[in-house]
C-alpha positions as CSV (number, residue, x, y, z in Angstrom):
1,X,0.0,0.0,0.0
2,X,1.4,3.1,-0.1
3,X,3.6,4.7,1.9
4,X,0.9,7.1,2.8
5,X,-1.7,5.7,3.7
6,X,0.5,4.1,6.8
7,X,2.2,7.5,7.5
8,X,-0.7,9.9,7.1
9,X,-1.5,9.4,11.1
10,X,1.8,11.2,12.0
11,X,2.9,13.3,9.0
12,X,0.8,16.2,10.6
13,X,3.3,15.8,13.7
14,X,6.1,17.2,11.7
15,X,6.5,20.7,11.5
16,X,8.3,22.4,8.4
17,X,12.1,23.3,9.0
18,X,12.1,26.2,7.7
19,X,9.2,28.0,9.7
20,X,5.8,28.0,11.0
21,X,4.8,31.2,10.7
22,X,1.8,30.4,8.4
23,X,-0.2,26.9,8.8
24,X,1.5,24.1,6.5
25,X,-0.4,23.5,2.9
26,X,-1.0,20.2,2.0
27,X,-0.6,19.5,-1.8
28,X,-3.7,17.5,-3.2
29,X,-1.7,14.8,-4.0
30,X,-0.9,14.0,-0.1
31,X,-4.8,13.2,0.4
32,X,-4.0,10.2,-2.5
33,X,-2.2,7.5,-1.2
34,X,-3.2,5.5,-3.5
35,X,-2.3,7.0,-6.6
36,X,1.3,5.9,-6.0
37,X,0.2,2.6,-5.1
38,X,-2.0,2.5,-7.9
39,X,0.9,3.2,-10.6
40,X,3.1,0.7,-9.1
41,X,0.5,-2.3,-9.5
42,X,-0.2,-1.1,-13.0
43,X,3.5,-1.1,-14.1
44,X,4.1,-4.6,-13.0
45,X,1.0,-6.1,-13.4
46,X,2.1,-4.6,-17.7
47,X,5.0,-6.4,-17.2
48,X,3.6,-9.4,-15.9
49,X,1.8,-9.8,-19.0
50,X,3.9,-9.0,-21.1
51,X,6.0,-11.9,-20.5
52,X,3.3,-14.1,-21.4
53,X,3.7,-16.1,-24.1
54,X,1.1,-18.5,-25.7
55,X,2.4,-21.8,-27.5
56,X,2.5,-21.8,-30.8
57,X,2.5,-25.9,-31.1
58,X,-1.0,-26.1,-28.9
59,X,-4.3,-25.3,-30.3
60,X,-6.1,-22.6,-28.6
61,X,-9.4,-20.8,-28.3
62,X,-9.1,-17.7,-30.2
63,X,-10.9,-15.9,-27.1
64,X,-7.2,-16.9,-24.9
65,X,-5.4,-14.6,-27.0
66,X,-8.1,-12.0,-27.2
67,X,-8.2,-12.3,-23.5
68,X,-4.7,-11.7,-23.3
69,X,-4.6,-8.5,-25.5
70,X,-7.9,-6.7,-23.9
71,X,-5.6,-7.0,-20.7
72,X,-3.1,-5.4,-21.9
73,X,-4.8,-2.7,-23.9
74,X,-6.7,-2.3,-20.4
75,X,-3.7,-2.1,-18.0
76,X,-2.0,0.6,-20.5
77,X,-5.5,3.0,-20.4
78,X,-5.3,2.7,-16.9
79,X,-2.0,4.1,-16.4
80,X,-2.6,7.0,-18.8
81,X,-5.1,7.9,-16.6
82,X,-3.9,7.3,-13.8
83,X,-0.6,9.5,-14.5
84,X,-3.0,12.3,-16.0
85,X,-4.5,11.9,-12.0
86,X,-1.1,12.7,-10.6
87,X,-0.3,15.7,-13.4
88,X,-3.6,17.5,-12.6
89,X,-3.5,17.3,-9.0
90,X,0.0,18.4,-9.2
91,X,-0.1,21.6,-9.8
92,X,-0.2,24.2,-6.7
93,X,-2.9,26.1,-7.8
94,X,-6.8,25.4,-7.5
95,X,-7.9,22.9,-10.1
96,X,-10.9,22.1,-12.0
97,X,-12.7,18.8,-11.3
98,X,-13.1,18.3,-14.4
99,X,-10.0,16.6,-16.0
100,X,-10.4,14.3,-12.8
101,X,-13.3,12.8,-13.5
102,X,-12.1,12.5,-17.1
103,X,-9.7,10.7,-15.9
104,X,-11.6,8.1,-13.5
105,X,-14.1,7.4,-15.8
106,X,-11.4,6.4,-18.3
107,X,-10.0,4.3,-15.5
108,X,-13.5,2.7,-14.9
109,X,-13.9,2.1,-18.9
110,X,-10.8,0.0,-19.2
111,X,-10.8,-1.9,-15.9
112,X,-14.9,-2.4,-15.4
113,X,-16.5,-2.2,-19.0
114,X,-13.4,-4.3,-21.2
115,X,-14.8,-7.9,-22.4
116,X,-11.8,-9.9,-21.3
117,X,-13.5,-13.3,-22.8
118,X,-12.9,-14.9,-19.5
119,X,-14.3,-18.9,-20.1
120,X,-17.4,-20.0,-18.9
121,X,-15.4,-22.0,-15.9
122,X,-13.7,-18.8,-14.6
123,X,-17.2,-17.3,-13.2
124,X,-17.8,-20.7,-11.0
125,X,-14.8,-19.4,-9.0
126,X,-15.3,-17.1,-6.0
127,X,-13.1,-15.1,-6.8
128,X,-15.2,-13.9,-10.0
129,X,-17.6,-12.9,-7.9
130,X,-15.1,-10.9,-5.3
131,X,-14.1,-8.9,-9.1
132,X,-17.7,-8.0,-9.9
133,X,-18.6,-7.1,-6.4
134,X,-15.4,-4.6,-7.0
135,X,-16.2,-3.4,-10.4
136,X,-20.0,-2.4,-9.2
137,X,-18.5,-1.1,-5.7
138,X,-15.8,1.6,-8.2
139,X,-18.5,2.2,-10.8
140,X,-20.7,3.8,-8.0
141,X,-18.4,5.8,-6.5
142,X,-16.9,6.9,-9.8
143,X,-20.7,8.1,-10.7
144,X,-20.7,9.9,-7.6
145,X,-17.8,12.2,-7.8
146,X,-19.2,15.9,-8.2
147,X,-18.4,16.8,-12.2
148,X,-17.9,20.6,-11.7
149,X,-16.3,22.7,-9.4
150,X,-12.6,23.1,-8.3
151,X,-10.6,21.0,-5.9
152,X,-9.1,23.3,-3.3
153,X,-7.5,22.6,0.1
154,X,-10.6,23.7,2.0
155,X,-12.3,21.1,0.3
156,X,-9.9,18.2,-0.9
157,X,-10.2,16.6,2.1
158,X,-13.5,15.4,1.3
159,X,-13.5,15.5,-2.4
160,X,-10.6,13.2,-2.6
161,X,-11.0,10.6,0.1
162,X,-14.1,9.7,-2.4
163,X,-11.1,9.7,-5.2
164,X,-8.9,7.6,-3.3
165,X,-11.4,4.8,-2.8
166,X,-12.1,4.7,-6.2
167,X,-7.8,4.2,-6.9
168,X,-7.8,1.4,-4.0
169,X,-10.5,-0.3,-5.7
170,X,-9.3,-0.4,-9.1
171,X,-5.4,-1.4,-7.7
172,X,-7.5,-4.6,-6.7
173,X,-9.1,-4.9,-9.6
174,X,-6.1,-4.7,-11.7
175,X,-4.5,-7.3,-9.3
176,X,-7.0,-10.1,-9.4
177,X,-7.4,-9.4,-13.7
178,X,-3.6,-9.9,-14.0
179,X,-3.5,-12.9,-12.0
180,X,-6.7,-14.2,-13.2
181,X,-5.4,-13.9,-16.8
182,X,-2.2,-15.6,-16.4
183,X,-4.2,-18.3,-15.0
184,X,-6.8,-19.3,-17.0
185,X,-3.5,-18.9,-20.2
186,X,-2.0,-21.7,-18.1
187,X,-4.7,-23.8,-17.8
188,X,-6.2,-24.1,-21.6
189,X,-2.3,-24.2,-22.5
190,X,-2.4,-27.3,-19.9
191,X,-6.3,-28.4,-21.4
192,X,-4.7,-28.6,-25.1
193,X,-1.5,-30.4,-23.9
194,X,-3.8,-33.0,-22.3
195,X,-5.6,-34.0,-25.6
196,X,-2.9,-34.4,-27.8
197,X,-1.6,-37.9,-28.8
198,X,1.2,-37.6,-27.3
199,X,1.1,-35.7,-23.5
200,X,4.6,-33.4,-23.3
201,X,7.6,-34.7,-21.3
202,X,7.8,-31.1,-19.9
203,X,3.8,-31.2,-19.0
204,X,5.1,-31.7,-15.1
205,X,7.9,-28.8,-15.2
206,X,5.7,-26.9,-17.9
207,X,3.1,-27.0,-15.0
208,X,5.3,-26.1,-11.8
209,X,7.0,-23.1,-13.5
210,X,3.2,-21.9,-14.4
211,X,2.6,-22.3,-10.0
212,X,5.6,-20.8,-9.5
213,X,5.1,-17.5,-11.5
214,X,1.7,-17.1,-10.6
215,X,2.3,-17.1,-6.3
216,X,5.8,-15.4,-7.8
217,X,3.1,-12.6,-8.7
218,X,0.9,-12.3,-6.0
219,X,3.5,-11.8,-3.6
220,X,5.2,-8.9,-5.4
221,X,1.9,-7.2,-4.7
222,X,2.2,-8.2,-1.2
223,X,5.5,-7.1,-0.9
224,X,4.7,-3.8,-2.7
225,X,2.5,-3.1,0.0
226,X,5.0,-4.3,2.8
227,X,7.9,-1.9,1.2
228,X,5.7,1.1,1.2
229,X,5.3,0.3,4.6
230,X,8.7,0.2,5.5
231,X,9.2,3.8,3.8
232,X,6.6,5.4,5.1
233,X,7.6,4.1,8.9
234,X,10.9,6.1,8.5
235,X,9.3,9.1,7.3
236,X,6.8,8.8,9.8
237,X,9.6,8.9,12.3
238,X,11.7,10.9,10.5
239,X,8.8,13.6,10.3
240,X,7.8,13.5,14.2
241,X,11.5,14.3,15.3
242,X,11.8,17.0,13.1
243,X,8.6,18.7,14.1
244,X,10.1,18.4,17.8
245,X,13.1,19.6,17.0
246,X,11.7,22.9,15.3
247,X,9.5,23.6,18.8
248,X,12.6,23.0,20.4
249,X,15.0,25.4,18.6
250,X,11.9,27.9,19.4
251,X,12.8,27.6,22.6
252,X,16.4,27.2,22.4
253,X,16.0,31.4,21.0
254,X,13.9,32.2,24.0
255,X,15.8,32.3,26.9
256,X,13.3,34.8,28.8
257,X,10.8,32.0,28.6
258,X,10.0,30.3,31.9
259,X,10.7,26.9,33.1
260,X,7.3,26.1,33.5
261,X,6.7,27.0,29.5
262,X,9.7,24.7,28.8
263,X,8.4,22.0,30.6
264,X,4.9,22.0,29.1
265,X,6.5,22.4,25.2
266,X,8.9,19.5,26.0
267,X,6.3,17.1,27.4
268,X,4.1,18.4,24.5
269,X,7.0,17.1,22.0
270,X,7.8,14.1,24.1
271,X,3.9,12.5,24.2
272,X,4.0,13.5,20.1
273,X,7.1,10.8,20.1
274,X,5.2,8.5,22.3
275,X,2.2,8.7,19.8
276,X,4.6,8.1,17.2
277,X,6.2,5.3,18.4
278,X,3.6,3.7,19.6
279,X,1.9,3.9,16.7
280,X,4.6,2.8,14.4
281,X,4.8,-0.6,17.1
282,X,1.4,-1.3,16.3
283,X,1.7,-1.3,12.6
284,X,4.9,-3.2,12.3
285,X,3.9,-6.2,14.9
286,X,0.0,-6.1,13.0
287,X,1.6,-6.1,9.1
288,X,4.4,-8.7,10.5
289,X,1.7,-11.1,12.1
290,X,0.0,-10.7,8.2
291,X,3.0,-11.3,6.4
292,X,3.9,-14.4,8.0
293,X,0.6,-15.3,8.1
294,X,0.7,-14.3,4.2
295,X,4.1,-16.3,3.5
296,X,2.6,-19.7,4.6
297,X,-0.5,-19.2,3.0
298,X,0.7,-18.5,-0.6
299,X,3.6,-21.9,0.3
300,X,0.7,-24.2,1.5
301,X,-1.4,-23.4,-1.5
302,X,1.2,-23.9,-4.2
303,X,2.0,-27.2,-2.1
304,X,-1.4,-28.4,-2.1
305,X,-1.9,-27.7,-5.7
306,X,1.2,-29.4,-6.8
307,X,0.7,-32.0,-4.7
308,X,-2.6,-32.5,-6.1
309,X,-1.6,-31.9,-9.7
310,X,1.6,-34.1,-9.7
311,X,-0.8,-37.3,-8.2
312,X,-2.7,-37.0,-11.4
313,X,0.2,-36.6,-13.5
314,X,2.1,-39.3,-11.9
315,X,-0.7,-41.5,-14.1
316,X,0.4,-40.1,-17.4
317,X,3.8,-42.2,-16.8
318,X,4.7,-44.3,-18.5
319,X,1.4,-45.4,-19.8
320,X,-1.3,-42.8,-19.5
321,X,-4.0,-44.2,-16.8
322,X,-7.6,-43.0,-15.9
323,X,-7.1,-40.0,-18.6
324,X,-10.9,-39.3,-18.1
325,X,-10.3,-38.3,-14.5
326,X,-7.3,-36.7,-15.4
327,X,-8.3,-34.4,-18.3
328,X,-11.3,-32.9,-15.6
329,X,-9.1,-33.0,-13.1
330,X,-5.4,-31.6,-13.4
331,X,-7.6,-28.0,-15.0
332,X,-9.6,-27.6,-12.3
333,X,-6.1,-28.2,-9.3
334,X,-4.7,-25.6,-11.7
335,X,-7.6,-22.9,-11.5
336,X,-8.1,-23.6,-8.0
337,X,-4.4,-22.1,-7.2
338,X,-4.4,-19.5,-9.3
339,X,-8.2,-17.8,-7.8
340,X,-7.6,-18.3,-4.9
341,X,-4.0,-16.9,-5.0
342,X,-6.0,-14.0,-6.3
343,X,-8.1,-13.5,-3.5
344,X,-5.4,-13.3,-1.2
345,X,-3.9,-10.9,-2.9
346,X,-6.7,-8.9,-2.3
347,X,-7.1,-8.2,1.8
348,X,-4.7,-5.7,2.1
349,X,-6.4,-3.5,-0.1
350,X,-9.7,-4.7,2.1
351,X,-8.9,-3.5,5.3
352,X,-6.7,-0.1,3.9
353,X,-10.2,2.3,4.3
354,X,-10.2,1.9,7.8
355,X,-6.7,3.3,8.1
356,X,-7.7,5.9,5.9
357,X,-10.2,7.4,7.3
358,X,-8.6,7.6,10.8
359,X,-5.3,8.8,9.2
360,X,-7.4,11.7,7.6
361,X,-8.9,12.1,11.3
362,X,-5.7,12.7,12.9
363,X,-3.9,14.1,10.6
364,X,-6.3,17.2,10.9
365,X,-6.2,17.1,14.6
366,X,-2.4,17.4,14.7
367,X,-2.2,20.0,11.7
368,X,-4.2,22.3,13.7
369,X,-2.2,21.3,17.3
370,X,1.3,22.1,15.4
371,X,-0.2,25.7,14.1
372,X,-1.5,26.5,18.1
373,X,1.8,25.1,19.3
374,X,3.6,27.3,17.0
375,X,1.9,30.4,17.2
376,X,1.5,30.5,20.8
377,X,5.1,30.1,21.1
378,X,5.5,33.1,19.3
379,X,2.9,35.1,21.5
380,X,5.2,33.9,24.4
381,X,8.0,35.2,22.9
382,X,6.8,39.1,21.6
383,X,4.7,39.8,25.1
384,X,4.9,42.9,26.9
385,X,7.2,42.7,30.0
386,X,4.3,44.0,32.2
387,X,2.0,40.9,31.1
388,X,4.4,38.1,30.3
389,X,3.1,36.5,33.5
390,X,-0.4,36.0,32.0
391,X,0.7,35.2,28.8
392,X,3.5,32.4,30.0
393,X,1.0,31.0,32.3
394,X,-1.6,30.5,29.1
395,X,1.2,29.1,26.8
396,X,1.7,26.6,29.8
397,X,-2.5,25.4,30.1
398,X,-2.5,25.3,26.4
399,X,0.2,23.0,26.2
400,X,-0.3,20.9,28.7
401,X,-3.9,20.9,27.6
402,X,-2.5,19.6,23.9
403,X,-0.5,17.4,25.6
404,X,-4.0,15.6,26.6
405,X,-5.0,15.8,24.2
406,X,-2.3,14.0,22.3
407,X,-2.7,11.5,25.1
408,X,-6.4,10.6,24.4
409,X,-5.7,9.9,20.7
410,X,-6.3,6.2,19.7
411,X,-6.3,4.5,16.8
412,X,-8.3,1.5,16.3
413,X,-5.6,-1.4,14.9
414,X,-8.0,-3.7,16.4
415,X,-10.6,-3.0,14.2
416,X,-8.2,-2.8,11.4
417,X,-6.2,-6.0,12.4
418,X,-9.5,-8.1,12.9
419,X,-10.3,-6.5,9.1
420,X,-7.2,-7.8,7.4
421,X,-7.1,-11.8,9.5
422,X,-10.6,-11.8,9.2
423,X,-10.4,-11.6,5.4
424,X,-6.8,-13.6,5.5
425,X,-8.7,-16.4,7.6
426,X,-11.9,-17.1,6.0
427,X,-10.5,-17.3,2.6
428,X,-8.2,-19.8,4.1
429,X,-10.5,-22.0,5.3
430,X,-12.4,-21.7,1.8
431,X,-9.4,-23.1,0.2
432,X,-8.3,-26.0,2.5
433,X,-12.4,-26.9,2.0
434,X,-11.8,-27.0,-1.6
435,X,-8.6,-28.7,-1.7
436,X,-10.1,-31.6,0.5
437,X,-13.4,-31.2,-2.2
438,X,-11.2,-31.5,-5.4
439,X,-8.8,-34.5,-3.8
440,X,-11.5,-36.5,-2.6
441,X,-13.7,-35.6,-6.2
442,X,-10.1,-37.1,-8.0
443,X,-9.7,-40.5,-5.6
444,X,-13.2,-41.3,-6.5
445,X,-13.3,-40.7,-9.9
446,X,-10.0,-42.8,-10.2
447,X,-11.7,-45.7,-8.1
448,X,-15.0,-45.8,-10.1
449,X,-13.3,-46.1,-13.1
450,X,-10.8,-48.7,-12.2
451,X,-13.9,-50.9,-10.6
452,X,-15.1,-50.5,-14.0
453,X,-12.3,-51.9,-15.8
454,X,-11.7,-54.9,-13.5
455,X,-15.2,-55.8,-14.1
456,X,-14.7,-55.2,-18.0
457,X,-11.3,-57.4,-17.5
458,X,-13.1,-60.4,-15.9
459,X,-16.5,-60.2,-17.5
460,X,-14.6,-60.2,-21.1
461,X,-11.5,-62.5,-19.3
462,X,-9.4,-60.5,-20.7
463,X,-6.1,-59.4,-18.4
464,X,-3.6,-56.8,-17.7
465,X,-6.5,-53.7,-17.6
466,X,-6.6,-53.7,-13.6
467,X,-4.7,-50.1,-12.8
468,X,-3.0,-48.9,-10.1
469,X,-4.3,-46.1,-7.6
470,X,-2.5,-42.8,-6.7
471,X,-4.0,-41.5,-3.6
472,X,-4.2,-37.7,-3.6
473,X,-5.3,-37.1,-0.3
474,X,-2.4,-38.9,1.0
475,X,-0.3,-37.1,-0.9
476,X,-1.4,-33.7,-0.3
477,X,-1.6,-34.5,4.0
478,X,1.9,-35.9,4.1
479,X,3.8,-32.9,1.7
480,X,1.8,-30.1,3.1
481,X,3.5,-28.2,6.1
482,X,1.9,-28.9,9.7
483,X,0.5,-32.4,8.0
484,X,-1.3,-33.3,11.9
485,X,-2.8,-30.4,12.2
486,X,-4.2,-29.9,8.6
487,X,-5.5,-33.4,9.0
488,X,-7.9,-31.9,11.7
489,X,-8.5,-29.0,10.2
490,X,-10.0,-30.6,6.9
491,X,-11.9,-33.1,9.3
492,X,-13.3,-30.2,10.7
493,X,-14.2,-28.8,7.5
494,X,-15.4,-31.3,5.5
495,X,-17.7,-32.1,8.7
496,X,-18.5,-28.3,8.7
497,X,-19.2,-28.6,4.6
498,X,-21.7,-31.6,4.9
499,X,-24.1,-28.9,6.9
500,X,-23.1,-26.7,3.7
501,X,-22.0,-24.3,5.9
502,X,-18.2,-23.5,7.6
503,X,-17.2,-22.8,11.6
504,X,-18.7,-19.0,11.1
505,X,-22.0,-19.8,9.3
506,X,-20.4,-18.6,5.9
507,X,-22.0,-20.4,3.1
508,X,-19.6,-22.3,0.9
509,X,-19.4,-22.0,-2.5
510,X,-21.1,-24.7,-4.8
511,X,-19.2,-28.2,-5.2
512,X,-17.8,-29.1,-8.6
513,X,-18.8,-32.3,-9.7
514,X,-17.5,-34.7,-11.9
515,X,-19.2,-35.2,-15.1
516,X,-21.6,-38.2,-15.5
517,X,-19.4,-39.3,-18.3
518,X,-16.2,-39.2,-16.4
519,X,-17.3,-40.6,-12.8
520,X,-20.7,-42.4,-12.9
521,X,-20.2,-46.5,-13.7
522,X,-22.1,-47.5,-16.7
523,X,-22.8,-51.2,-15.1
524,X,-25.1,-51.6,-12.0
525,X,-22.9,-54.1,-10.4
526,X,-20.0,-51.7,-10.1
527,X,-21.9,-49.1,-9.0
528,X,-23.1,-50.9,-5.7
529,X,-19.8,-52.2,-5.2
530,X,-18.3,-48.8,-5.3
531,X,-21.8,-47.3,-2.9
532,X,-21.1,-50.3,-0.6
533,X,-17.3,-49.6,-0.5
534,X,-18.4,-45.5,0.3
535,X,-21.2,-46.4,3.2
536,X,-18.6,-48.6,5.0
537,X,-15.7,-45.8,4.8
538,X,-14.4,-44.6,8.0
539,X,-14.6,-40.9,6.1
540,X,-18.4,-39.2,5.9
541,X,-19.9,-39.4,3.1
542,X,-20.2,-36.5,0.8
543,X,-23.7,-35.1,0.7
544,X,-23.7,-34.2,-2.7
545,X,-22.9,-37.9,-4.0
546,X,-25.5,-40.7,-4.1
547,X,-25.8,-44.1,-5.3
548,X,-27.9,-43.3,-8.6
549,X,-30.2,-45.9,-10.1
550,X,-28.7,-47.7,-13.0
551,X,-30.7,-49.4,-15.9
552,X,-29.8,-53.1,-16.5
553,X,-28.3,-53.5,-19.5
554,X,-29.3,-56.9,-21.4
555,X,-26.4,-59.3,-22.4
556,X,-25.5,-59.2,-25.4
């Protein structure tokens, strides 16, 4: 995020070097952060894409490529406008609203309105629905922007808290399209692979490298977020001191001032550190607890989803096995990853308008403590000999009565912290749900259709079609990190999914299921075997499969 939005609470707290004898302007630009933010995403989300390259050797839809290039043509129109945002609000002088809202709407246009021929699949995904939610969510607040008048400092702070939403919004929408895109290239790239005579050698390290690039991605925009952090923490600090040590030097060219009006400016200063400080402490141990929560959710998805994928991949070698399951199967691993990477990548930007708006709060508070503070000082300093003793002794209650008021300030970073793991957590638990869904959807699969060929094998007598079982559950459990407590975790879920709801009352999204082509028996007799093998399992039994009702077949 930028570097802003995290330092906004103290960069009030700073007073200009140079002199304080008329209240600090704000440029419009400092009520932005994320414009910044905004052009950073957009520049390597471009460059993302532009490494994309499609295979030439594999037949694909022609709406892949068209997908492809609408992104790009998008991400460039958002950039132009965005960098016409940061010209126009530039400028020192009072501007018209006019090129602004030129300039969002163009920003709406390419992001909200572009047809980027997303496949049918793409929109069974939750995070489809998380990018329309945000599209609607910018389109309103882009249609409510005033369309005439002139952005001023009395009145930016309003105006463009509204225009900052609108940025935050599309930054996430520009994330999740990126990712999204490079995706859904991967998967019909893997889909065409998968129906050619002969599957590629490099299909395994084909798909890895696609894994790898994709969590590569998402966490550049995580660590965008964590390095504007880092910056803006220095300035923050960096700003506080030097606001003390202009009060300071005020007093240091005073020396008829009294001890008691030294006393009340320095614990003034000194509680203005504390805040700072503090402040700082709170951010750094809330965004570390994230980041490392981060970290091992973006490993333990790529794990899973390898894992998962390299079980059904370990049947194309060195005869392919069960390709039915397969074909369904390794697609649906592979957008699984790449959403809900996605997603994640999204809670940051979720829980950012709560620090915001306080930061806005505050940093108006403290603007107008550093203009008292300074201008009192300088009534302290100019009084008339025969009424310094008033004066001093109002210079002293109104610090000390800053200094409270300092003291009182407190940001929520509970509110803001339960925001971000809130987000972080649920969308966790989604994906550990739908891992355990999609392993347990494979295993069966694979079982129904190897019952079915040992009872083609004896019923015809001929020999050698009974296959071998990979188990992807047991794969996943046992290469995933804290394997015991995962295993409880996904008993918990799964028990939590078959009341089709989770720990929190959160409806979960729909189930995928196999294809009656791929997964249901075409013999009776191997359909109550596999039932009768199911209702004895140790493991509850999914809700959403049954034993269907098969029509005997006459023998031929």
């Amino acid at each position: 995020m930028n570097v802003k939005l995290f330092s906004v609470v103290v960069f009030l707290l700073a007073y200009p070097g140079e002199s304080l004898t008329e209240r600090p302007a704000f440029g419009a630009l400092d009520y932005l952060p994320g414009l910044e933010y905004f052009l950073q995403v957009l520049r390597s989300s471009s460059q993302s894409l532009a490494h994309v390259e499609l295979d030439a050797t594999l037949w694909l839809p022609a709406s892949v490529s068209k997908m492809l290039d609408n992104a790009r043509v998008a991400l460039r129109s958002a950039t132009l406008a965005a960098q016409n945002i940061s010209a126009v609000l530039g400028q020192e002088e009072a501007m018209e609203v006019k090129p602004l809202v030129t300039a969002l709407h163009a920003i709406r246009s390419s992001l909200c309105e572009t047809d980027f021929h997303f496949p049918e699949y793409f929109y069974n995904q939750t995070v489809a629905e998380e990018i329309e939610q945000l599209k609607s969510s910018l389109s309103e607040q882009v249609d409510s922007v005033p369309l005439e008048g002139l952005v001023r400092e009395s009145s930016v702070g309003w105006d463009l808290q509204l225009v900052n939403g609108v940025l935050t919004r599309a930054t996430s929408v520009a994330m999740s399209t990126t990712l999204v895109v490079r995706q859904i290239v991967a998967v019909e790239q893997m889909k065409a692979s998968l129906k050619l005579l002969f599957i590629p050698a490099k299909l395994d390290e084909t798909v890895l490298q696609d894994l790898l690039d994709i969590g590569s991605q998402a966490r550049s925009y995580n660590g965008m977020y964590r390095e504007k952090l880092n910056s803006g923490s220095e300035t923050f600090l960096r700003v506080a001191t030097g606001g003390n040590l202009v009060l300071q030097s005020v007093l240091t060219s005073s020396p008829g001032l009294p001890q008691t009006v030294r006393d009340a400016v320095v614990a003034f200063t000194s509680e203005v550190l504390r805040f700072t400080q503090h402040s700082l402490a709170e951010l750094q141990s809330t965004t570390n607890a994230a980041d490392a929560t981060f970290d091992e959710l973006f490993q333990s998805t790529l794990y899973a989803a390898y894992g998962l994928e390299s079980s059904a991949m370990a049947m194309l070698r060195p005869l392919p096995r069960n390709m039915a399951c397969v074909r369904v199967f390794l697609p649906l691993a592979h957008t699984l990853a790449g959403t809900r990477l996605a997603s994640f990548a999204l809670c940051n930007n979720e829980a950012s308008g709560l620090l915001y708006q306080q930061g806005m709060q505050y940093r108006e508070q403290l603007r107008q403590l550093q203009q008292n503070a300074f201008d009192q000082l300088q009534v302290a300093q100019a009084c008339d000999p025969a009424n310094c003793h008033a004066v001093h002794a109002e210079t002293t209650g109104l610090f000390n009565a800053m200094t409270e008021t300092v003291q009182g300030f407190a940001p929520d970073f509970d509110t803001y912290r339960g925001l971000l793991f809130d987000c972080i957590n649920g969308k966790a638990e989604a994906t550990l749900a739908s891992v355990i869904d999609l392993a347990y959807n494979f295993n069966h699969c694979v079982r129904l259709r190897e019952a079915e060929a040992k009872l083609v094998s004896s019923n015809s007598g001929v020999s050698g079609l009974c296959y071998s079982s990979v188990s992807s559950v047991s794969f996943l459990v046992d290469n995933t990190p804290s394997a015991g407590a995962r295993k409880g975790a996904g008993k918990t879920l799964y028990d939590a999914r078959s009341q089709g709801q989770t720990a929190k009352g959160d409806h979960l999204p729909p189930l995928v299921l196999w294809p009656p082509s791929v997964c249901v028996p075409s013999s009776p007799a191997v359909a109550e075997q596999v039932c009768a093998e199911s209702a004895s399992a140790t493991r509850p039994r999914r809700p959403s499969f049954s034993c269907p009702a098969f029509p005997v077949h006459p023998k031929r």
